[in-house]
N, C-alpha and C positions, 0 to 999 in steps of 0.2 A: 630427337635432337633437342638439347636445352633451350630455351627462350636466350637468345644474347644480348634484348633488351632489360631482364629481371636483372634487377639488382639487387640485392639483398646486404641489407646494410642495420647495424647496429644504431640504438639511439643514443647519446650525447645526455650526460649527467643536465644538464640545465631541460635537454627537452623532456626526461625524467622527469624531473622538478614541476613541468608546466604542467603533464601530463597527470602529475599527483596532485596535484591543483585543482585541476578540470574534475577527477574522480572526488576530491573533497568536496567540492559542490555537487553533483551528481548525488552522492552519498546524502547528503544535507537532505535535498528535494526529494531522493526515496522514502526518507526515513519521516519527512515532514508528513508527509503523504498517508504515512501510516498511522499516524494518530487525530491528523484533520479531516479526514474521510471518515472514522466514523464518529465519531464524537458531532461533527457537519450533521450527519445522519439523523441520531440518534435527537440531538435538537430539535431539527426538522422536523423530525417525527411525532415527539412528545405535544409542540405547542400546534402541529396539524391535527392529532390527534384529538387533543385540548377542544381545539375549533368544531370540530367534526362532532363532534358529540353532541354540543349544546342546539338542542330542537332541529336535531336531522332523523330524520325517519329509517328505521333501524336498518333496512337492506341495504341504503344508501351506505350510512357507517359500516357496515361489514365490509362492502365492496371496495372501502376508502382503506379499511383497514386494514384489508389484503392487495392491495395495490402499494401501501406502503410496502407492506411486507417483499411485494416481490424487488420493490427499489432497493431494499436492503441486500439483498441476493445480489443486486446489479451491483453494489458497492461494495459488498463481499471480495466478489470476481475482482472487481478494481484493486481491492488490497493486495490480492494474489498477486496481481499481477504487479505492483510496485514491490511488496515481499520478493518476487523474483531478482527484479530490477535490484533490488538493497544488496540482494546477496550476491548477484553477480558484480555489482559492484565493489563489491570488500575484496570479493576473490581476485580481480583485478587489480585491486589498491595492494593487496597480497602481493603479486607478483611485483608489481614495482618497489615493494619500497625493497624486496629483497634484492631486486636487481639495482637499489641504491644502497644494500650494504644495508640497512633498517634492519630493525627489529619489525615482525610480522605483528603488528599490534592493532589491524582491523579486525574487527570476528562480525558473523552474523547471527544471535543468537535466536532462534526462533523465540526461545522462553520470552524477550522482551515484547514479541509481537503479539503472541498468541491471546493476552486480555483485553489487545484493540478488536480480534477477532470474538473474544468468550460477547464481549459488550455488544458487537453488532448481529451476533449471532442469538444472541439475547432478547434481542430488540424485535428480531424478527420476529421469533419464536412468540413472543409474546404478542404481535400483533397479529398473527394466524389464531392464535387463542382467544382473544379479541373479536377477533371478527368473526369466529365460529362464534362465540360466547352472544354476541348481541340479537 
């Protein structure tokens, strides 16, 4: 037997409008995400790095430098997880704006992401090598 409370109801060209609003900010903050998260990192890293070096006792520096390392991986994961957030959001801005009659002019392209990832994945790599190395 149907629910006869469900209503089922269409949205209104203005709540559209609001709707594509909300997702342009949303979109913003995913997409900000993906390039301040590592580049955040990768500073951090370099001038701890910097620090760590000068008259620390070499186990100490490795141990630092693979703790970096694995911070990098936890920031990785974070990316992921905003990269998801970005593209489900386009896909969403997708539907709206077609169901405002728009042209579909959101895309997600990985290619823009992938050298925020080549950088933090860099970052790592090189601080495992690092800290084996010392």
């Amino acid at each position: 037997m149907p629910n006869e409370n469900l209503q089922i109801f269409t949205l209104t060209e203005d709540a559209l409008r609001v709707q594509m609003e909300t997702l342009q900010a949303r979109i913003t903050v995913h997409g900000n995400r993906m390039w301040q998260l590592p580049f955040t990192y990768v500073s951090f890293a370099a001038i701890a790095a910097s620090i760590a070096v000068q008259g620390q006792e070499h186990f100490l520096t490795s141990v630092f430098f693979w703790l970096l390392a694995v911070a990098g991986i936890v920031v990785m994961w974070a990316m992921s997880d905003a990269w998801k957030s970005y593209k489900r959001t386009a896909e969403n801005m997708n539907e709206v704006e077609e169901q405002l009659g728009l042209t579909k002019y959101t895309t997600a392209n990985f290619g823009h992401a992938l050298p925020h990832f080549v950088l933090c994945g860099g970052a790592v790599f090189t601080l495992v090598i690092a800290g084996a190395a010392i």
